[in-house]
C-alpha positions as CSV (number, residue, x, y, z in Angstrom):
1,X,-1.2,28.9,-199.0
2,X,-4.4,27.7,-197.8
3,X,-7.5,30.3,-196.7
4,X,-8.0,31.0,-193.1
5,X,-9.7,28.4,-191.5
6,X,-11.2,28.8,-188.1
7,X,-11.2,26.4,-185.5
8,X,-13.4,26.5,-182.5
9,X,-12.8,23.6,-180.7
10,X,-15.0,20.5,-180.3
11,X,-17.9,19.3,-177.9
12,X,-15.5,17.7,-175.7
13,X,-12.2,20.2,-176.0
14,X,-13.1,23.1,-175.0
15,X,-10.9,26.4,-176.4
16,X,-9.9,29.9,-175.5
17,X,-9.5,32.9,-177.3
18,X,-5.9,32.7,-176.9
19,X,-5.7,29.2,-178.3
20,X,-8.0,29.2,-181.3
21,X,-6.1,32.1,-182.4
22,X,-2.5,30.2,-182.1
23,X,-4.0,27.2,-183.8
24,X,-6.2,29.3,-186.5
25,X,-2.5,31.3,-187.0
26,X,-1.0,28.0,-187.9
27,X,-3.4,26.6,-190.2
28,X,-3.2,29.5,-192.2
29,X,0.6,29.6,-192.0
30,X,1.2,26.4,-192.4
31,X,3.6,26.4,-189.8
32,X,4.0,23.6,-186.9
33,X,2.2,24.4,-184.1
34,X,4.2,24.1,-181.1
35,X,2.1,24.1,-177.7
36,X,3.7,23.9,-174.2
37,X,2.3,23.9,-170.8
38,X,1.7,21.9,-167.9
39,X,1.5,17.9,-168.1
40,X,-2.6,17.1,-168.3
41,X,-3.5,20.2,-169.4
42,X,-4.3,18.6,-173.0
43,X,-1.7,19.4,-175.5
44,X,-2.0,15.8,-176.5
45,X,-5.9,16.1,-176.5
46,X,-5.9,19.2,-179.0
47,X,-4.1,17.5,-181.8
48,X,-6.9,14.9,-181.7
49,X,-9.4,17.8,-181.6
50,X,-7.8,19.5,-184.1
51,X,-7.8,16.8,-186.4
52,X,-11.7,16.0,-185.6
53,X,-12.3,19.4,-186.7
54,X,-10.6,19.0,-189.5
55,X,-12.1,15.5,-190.3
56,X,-8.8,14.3,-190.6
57,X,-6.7,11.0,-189.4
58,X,-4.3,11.6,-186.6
59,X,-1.2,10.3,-186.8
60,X,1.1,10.1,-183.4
61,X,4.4,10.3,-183.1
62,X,5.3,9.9,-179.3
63,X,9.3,10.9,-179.2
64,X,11.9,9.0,-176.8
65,X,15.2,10.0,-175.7
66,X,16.6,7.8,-178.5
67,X,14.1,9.0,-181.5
68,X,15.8,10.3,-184.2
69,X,14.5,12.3,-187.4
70,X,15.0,9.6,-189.8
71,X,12.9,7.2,-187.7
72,X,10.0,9.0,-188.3
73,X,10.8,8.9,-192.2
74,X,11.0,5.1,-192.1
75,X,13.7,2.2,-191.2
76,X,14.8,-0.4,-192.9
77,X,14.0,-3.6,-191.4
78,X,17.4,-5.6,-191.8
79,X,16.5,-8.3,-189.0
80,X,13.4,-8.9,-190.7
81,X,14.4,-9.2,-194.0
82,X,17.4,-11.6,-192.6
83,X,15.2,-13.8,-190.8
84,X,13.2,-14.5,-193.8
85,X,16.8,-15.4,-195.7
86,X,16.8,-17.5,-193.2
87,X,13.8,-19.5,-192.6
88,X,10.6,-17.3,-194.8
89,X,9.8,-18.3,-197.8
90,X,9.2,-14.6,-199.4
91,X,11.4,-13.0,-202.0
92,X,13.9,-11.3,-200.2
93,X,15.4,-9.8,-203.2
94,X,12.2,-6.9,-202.7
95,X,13.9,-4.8,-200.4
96,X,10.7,-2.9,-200.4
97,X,8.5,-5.7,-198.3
98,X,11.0,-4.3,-195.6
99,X,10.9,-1.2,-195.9
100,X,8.6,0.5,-193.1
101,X,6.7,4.0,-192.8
102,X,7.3,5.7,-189.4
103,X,4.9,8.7,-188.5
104,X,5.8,11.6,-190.4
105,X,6.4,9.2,-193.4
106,X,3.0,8.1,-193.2
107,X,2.1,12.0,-193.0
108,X,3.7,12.9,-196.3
109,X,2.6,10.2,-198.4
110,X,-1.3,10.1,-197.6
111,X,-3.3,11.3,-200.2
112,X,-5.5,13.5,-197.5
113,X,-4.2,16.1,-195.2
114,X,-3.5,14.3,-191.8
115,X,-2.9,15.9,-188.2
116,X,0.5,14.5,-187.4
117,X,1.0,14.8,-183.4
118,X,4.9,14.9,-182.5
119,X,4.5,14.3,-179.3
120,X,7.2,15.7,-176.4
121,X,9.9,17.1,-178.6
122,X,11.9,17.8,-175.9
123,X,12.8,14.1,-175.4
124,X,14.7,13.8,-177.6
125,X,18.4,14.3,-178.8
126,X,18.8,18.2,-178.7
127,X,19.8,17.8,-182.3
128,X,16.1,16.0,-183.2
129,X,14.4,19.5,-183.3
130,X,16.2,20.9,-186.2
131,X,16.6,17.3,-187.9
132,X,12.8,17.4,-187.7
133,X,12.5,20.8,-189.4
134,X,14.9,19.8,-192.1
135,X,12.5,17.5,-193.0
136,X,9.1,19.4,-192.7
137,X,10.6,22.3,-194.5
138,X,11.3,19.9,-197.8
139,X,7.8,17.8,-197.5
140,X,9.5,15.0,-199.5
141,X,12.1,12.2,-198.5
142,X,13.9,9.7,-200.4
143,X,14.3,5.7,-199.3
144,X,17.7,5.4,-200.1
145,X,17.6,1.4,-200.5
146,X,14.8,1.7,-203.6
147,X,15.5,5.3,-204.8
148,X,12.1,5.9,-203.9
149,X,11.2,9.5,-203.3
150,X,8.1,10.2,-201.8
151,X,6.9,13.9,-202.5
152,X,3.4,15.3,-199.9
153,X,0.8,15.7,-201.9
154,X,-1.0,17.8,-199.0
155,X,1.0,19.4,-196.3
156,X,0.3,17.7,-193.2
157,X,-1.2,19.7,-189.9
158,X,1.4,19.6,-187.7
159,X,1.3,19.5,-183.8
160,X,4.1,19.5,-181.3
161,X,4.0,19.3,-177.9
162,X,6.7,20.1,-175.1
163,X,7.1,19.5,-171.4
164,X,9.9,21.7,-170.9
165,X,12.5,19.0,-170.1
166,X,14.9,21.0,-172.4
167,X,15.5,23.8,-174.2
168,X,14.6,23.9,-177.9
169,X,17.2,25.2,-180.5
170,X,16.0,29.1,-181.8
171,X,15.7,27.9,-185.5
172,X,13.1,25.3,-184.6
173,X,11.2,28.1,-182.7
174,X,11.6,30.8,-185.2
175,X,9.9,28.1,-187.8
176,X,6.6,27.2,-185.1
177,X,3.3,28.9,-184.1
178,X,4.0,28.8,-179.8
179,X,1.5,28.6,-177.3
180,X,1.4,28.1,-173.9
181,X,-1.6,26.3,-172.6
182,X,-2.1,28.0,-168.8
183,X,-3.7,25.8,-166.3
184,X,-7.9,26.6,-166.1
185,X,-8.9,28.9,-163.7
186,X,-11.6,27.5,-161.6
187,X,-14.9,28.5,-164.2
188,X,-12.9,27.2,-167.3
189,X,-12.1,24.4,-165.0
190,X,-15.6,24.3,-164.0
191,X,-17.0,23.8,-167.9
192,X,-14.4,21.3,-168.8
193,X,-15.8,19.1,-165.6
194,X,-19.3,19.7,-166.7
195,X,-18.3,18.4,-170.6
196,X,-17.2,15.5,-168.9
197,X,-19.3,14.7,-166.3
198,X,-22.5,16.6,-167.1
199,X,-24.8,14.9,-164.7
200,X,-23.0,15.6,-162.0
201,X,-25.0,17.0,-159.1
202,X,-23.8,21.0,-158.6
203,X,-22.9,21.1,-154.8
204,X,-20.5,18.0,-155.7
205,X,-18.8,19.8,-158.5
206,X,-18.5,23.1,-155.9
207,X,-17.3,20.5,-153.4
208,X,-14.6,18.9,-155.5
209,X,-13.3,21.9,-157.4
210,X,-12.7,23.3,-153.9
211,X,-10.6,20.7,-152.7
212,X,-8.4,20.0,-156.4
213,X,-7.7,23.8,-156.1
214,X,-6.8,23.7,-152.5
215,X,-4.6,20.7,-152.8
216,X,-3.0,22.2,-155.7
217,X,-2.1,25.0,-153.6
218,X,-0.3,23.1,-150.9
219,X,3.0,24.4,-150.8
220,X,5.9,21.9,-151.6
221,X,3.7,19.8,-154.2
222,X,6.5,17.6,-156.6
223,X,3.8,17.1,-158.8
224,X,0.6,19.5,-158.8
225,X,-2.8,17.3,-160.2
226,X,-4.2,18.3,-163.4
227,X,-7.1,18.6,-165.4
228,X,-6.7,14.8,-166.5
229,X,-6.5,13.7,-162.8
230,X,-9.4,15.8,-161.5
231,X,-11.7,14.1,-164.8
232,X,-10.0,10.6,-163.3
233,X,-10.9,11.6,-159.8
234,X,-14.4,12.7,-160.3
235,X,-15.6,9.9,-162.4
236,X,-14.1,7.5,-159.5
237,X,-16.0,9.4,-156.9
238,X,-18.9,8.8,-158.9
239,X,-18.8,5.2,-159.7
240,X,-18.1,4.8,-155.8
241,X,-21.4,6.5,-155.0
242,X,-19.8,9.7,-152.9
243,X,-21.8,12.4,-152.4
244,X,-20.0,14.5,-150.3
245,X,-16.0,15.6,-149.9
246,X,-13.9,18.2,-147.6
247,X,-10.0,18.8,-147.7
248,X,-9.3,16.4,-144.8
249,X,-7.2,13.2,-143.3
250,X,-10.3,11.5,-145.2
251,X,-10.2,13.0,-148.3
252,X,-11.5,9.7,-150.9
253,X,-9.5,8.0,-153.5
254,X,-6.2,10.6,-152.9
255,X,-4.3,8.3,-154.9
256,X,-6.1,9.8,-158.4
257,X,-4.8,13.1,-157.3
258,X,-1.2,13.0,-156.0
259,X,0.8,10.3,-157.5
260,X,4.3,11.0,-155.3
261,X,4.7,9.9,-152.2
262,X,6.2,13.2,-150.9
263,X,3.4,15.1,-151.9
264,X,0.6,12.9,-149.6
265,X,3.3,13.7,-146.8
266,X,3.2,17.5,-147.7
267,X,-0.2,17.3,-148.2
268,X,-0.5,15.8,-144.7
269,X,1.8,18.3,-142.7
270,X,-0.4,21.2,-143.7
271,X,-3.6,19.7,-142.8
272,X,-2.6,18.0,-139.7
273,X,0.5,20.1,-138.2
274,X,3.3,18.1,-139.3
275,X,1.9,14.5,-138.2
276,X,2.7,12.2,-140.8
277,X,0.4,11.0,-143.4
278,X,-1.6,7.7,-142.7
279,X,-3.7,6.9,-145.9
């Protein structure tokens, strides 16, 4: 087992207490790190910080409803190899030319550590969890079609993220370091705008931290902005030269903040009385 290692973030992703312990817990463990939390609050982002800390590639894995475990290992490119049979002129006899390293494949065979990001677990199959821990647990796969088995020479970093769209199975959680990324209160929220926009003028930052907190607080939101959509919103506010903004009818560039149609009429009732939203 490795010696504790301590991250402290980056210059642009900024940390908490809370969360440089989960993520210092799982380097030394060498456990998965499983971080939930709100969608743009920067579970993606911390895999790529972590593994800039770490001076280490980063290597995504971004689940679907129809990703299984052993597509992550590697497929086996039968169309491919059947064109070529076809109409290539390579030796299809070596199966190996067709035989293709998904994400945590990649992971396991690199000669250096790598951050492997497993992006939105709960995408997938509710069998893909445990699948997944089968093979992080044995650090070594074989490719059935060449025998080939391919043994980790350094156990990857691993970081998954959830959105909550389902619930995962109690052996995959027992196995992971959890966190829970809570959404910034307004000082947190107001460093991570200054690391991104650091130039921008203080009553403006006052102004628009004001109204992102207030709109998030409008009651019957479908989809509450987030960190990601405040950065979005500020830098368009700034390349359009505002200086000034107030929770109004008028409020600029809405659209960066509130991406449902429901929520601009929500939005609209409580500001004007129940008249309907005109953007």
């Amino acid at each position: 087992m490795s010696a504790f290692r301590r991250f402290r973030g980056t210059e642009r992703y900024l940390t908490n207490d809370s969360l440089e312990a989960a993520v210092n817990c799982a380097l030394s463990l060498e456990r998965p790190l499983l971080v939930k939390g709100e969608p743009g609050t920067g579970k993606t982002l911390l895999a790529e910080a972590i593994a800039e800390a770490e001076n280490a590639e980063l290597v995504a894995w971004h689940v679907k409803s129809t990703t299984r475990a052993q597509d992550g290992l590697y497929i086996y490119d039968t169309v491919q190899r059947l064109y070529d049979s076809r109409f290539g002129d390579g030796d299809i006899k070596d199966i190996r030319r067709y035989i293709k390293l998904g994400p945590l494949g990649r992971a396991l065979k690199s000669d250096k550590r790598v951050v492997l990001l497993i992006d939105e677990v709960d995408k997938a199959d509710v069998e893909f969890p445990n699948d997944l821990l089968h093979e992080l647990d044995r650090m070594r796969f074989r490719i059935q079609e060449t025998n080939e088995e391919v043994v980790a020479k350094e156990r990857p970093i691993v970081v998954i993220t959830s959105n909550n769209e389902k619930e995962l199975p109690d052996a995959f959680l027992r196995r992971c370091v959890f966190h829970f990324i809570d959404f910034p209160e307004p000082e947190f929220m107001r460093q991570i705008v200054n690391v991104h926009h650091p130039d921008l003028d203080r009553t403006l930052v006052d102004q628009t931290l004001k109204c992102f907190y207030e709109v998030r607080n409008v009651s019957r939101l479908r989809k509450r902005p987030s960190t990601s959509e405040l950065i979005d919103w500020i830098a368009v506010l700034k390349k359009a030269g505002v200086g000034e903004v107030k929770l109004d009818k008028t409020l600029p560039f809405l659209g960066a903040l509130l991406k449902k149609e429901q929520d601009m009429v929500a939005l609209a009732d409580q500001l004007a009385g129940g008249r309907k939203y005109r953007s």
